[in-house]
C-alpha positions as CSV (number, residue, x, y, z in Angstrom):
1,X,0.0,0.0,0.0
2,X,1.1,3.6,-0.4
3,X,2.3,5.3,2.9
4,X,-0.1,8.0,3.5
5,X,1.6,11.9,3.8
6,X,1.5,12.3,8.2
7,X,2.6,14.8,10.0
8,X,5.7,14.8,11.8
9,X,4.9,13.2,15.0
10,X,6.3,16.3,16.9
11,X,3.9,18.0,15.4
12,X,1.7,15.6,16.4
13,X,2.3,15.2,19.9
14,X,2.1,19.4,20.7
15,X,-0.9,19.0,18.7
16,X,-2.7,16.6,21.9
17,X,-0.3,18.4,24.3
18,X,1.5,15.2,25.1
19,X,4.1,14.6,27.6
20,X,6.1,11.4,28.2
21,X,4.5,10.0,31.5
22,X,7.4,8.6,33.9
23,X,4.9,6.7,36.0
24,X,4.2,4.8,32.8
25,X,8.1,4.4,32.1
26,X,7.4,6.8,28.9
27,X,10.5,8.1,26.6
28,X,8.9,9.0,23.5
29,X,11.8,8.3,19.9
30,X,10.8,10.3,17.2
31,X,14.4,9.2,14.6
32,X,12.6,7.8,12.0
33,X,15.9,6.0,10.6
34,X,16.4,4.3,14.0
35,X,12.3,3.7,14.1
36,X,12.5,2.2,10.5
37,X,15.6,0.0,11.4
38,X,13.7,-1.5,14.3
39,X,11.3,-2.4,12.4
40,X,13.5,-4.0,10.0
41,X,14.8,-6.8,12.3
42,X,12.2,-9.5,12.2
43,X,12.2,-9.3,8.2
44,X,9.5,-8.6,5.9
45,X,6.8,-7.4,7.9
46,X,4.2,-7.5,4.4
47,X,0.9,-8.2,5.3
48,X,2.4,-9.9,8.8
49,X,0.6,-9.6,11.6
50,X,2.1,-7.7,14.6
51,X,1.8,-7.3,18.3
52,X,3.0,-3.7,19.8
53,X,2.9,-3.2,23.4
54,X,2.9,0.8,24.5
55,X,2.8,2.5,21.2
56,X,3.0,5.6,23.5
57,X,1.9,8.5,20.5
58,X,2.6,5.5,17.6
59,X,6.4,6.5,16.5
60,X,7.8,2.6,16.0
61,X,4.0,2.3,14.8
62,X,4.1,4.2,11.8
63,X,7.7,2.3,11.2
64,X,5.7,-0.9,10.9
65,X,2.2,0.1,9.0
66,X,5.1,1.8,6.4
67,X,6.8,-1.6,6.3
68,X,3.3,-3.4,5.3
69,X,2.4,-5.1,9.1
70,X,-0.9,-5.9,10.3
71,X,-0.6,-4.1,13.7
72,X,-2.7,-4.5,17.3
73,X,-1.4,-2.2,19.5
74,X,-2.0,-2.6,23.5
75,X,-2.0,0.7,24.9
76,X,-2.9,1.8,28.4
77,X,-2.4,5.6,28.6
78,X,-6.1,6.9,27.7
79,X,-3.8,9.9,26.2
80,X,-2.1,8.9,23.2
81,X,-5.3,6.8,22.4
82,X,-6.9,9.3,19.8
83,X,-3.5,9.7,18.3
84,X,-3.0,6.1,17.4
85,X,-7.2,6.4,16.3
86,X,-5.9,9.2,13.7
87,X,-3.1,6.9,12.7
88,X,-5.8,4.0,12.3
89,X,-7.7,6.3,9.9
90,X,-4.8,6.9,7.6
91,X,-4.1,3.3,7.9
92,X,-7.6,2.1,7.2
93,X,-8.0,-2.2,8.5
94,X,-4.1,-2.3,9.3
95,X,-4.5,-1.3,12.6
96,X,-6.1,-1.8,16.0
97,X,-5.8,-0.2,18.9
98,X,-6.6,-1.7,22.3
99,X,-7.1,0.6,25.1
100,X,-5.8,-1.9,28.6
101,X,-2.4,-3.3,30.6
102,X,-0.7,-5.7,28.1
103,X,0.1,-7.7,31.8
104,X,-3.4,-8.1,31.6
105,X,-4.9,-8.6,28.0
106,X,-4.4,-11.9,26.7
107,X,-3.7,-12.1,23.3
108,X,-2.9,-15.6,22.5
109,X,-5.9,-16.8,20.8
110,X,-6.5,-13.6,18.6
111,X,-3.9,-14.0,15.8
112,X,-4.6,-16.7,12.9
113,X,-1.8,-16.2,12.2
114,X,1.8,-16.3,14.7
115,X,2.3,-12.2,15.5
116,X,6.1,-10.9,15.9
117,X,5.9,-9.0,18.8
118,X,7.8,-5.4,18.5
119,X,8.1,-3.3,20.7
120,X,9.7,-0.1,22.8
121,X,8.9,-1.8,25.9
122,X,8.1,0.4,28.7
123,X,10.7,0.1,31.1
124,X,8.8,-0.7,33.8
125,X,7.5,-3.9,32.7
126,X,9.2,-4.8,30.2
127,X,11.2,-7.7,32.1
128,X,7.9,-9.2,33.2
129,X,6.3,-9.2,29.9
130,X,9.4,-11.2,28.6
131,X,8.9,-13.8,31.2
132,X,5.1,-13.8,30.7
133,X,5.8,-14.6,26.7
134,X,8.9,-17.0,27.5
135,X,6.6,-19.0,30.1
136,X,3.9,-19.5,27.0
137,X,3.0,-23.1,26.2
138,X,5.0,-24.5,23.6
139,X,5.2,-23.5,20.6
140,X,4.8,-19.9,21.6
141,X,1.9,-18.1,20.2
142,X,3.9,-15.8,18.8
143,X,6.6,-15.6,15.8
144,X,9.5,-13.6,17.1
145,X,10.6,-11.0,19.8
146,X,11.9,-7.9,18.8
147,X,11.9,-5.4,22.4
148,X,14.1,-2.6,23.5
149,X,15.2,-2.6,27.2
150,X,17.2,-1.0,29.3
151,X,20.9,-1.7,28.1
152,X,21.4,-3.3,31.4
153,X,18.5,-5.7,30.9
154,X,19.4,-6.6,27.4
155,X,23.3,-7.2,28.5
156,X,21.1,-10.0,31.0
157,X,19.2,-11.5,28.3
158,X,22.2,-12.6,26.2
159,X,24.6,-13.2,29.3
160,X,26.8,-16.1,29.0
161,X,28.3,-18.0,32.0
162,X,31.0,-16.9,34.7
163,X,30.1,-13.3,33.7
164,X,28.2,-10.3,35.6
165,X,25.3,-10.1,33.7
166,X,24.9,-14.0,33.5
167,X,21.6,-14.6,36.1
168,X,18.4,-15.5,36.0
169,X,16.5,-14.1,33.0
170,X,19.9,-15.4,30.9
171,X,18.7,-19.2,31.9
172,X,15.1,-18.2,31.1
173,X,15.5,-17.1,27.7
174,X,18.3,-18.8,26.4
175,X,16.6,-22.2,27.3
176,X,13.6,-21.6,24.9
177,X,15.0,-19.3,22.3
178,X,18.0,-17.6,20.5
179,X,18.8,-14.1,21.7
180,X,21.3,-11.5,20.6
181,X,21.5,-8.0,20.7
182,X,20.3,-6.7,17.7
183,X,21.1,-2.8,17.7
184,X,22.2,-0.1,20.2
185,X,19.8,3.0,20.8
186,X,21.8,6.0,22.4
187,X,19.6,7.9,25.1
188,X,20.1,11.0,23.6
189,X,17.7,9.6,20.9
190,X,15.0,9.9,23.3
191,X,12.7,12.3,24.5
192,X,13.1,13.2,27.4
193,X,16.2,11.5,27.7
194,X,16.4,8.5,30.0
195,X,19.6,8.3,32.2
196,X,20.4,4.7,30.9
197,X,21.7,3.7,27.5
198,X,18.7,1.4,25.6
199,X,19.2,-1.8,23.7
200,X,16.7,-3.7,20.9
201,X,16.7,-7.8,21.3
202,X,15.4,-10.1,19.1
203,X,14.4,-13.5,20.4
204,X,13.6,-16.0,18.4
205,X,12.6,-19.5,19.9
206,X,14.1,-22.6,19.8
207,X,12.6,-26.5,19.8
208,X,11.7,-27.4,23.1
209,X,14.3,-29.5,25.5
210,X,12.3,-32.6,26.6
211,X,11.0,-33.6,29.5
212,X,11.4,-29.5,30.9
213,X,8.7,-27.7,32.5
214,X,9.0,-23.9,32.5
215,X,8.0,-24.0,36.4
216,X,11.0,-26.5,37.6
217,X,13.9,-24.1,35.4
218,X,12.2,-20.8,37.4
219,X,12.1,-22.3,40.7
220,X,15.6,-23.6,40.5
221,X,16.7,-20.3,38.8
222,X,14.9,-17.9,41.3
223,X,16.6,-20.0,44.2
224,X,20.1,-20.2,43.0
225,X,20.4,-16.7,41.6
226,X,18.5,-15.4,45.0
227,X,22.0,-16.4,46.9
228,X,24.1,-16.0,43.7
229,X,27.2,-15.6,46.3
230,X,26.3,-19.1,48.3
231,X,27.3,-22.3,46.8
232,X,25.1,-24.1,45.6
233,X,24.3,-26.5,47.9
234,X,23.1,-24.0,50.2
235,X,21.3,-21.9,47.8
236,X,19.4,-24.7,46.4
237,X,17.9,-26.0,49.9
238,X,15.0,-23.8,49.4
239,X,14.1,-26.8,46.6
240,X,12.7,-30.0,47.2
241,X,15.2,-32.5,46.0
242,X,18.0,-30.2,44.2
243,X,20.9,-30.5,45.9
244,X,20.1,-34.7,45.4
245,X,19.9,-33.3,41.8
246,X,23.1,-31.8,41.7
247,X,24.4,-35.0,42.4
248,X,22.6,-37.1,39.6
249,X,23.6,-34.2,37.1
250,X,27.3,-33.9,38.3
251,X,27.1,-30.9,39.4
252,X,29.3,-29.7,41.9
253,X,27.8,-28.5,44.9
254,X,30.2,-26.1,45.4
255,X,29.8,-23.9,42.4
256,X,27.7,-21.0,42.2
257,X,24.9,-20.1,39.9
258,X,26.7,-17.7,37.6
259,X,29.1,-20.8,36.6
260,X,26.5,-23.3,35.8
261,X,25.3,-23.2,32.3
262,X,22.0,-22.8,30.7
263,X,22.1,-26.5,29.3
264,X,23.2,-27.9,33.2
265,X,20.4,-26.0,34.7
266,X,17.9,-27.3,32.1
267,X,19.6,-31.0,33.4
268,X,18.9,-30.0,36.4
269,X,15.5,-29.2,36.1
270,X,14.7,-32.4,34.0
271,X,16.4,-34.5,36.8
272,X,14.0,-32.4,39.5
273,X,10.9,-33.7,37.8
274,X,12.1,-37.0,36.8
């Protein structure tokens, strides 16, 4: 389809008299080049259908209705909604907005079709969202995850073993998916400028280890990295039969969390619910 003429979204936003909201973790981007390479990362968007969470005024929105998507767009700030309903009439059946708490809508059974979920994640929530998607049945409902976090977060995400970074949310995603930090976004890009630097992930998931619930790797995870300084055999008491586990997996009970490996602690959890 042809990209209708818009105004710039500056223009835009003094037009509703719109101010990013720091309660809702709000930092609007208005680059259009870093907006458009976003959008970019999961491939040809072309009649695909898309999940954004927090369009906010609908910057990396227009990015994706100009690359072709199929967008619903989960907003809860009752201020940017007419907006995104002005960018809905010059994008006439390619997008829908949803007025709620993405922590609360549930989306899975909507799409025909597997969404790619993109998004400039509020900051706020965007670590539970992940682990709300990465705890889906498998195979996920949706296609793809391409999210900005906090650089910090990101760095997490993509950890590897005996490193800072390497904890929890590392084990979480790496078991079900492949992650890598797809681009850099400098705070000064924002507006108003966060105090962090920002990253965009994409996550793409992988087949499922066997015999794994989602519920054993969290509890082992959430108990190890809890006491990340204690060896393991003491940070693993607080779960029924893992420090037997260790055993059965040999596993040192000596080590700490940040040198076992995604693949050991996904032993470990297969061993907990054999």
């Amino acid at each position: 389809m042809t990209a209708p003429d818009l105004p710039p979204l500056r223009e835009v936003i003094r037009a509703h008299g719109l101010q990013a909201s720091r309660a809702l973790g709000q930092n609007f981007l208005f680059d259009s080049n870093i907006l458009g390479r976003i959008a970019d990362i999961p491939g040809d968007l072309a009649g695909r259908p898309v999940l954004e969470i927090g369009p906010g005024p609908g910057g990396l929105t227009r990015a994706l209705l100009a690359a072709g998507a199929r967008v619903i767009a989960i907003e809860r700030d009752h201020r940017c909604i007419p907006v995104l309903a002005e960018l809905a009439d010059a994008y006439p059946g390619y997008l829908e907005v949803i007025e709620g708490d993405a922590l609360e809508v549930d989306l899975s059974a909507r799409f025909g079709q597997k969404p790619s979920i993109v998004a400039n994640l509020p900051y706020n929530v965007g670590t539970a969202l992940l682990v709300s998607w990465l705890s889906a049945p498998w195979t996920p409902w949706w296609r793809d995850l391409t999210l900005m976090f906090q650089r910090e977060v990101a760095d997490r995400i993509v950890a590897e073993p005996n490193t800072a970074a390497y904890g929890r949310l590392s084990v979480l995603a790496q078991w079900r998916a492949a992650a890598r930090i797809a681009m850099p976004v400098h705070r000064s890009a924002f507006t108003p400028p966060p105090k962090i630097m920002s990253a965009v992930v994409h996550i793409v998931p992988v087949e499922q280890p066997r015999d794994v619930a989602f519920s054993s790797l969290e509890r082992l995870t959430a108990a190890a990295f809890g006491q990340r300084r204690k060896m393991l055999r003491q940070s693993l008491k607080a779960v029924p039969g893992a420090v037997a586990a260790l055993e059965r997996c040999g596993i040192a009970p000596t080590r700490r969390a940040e040198t076992v490996s995604v693949e050991e602690f996904v032993a470990l959890a297969r061993a907990l619910d054999a």
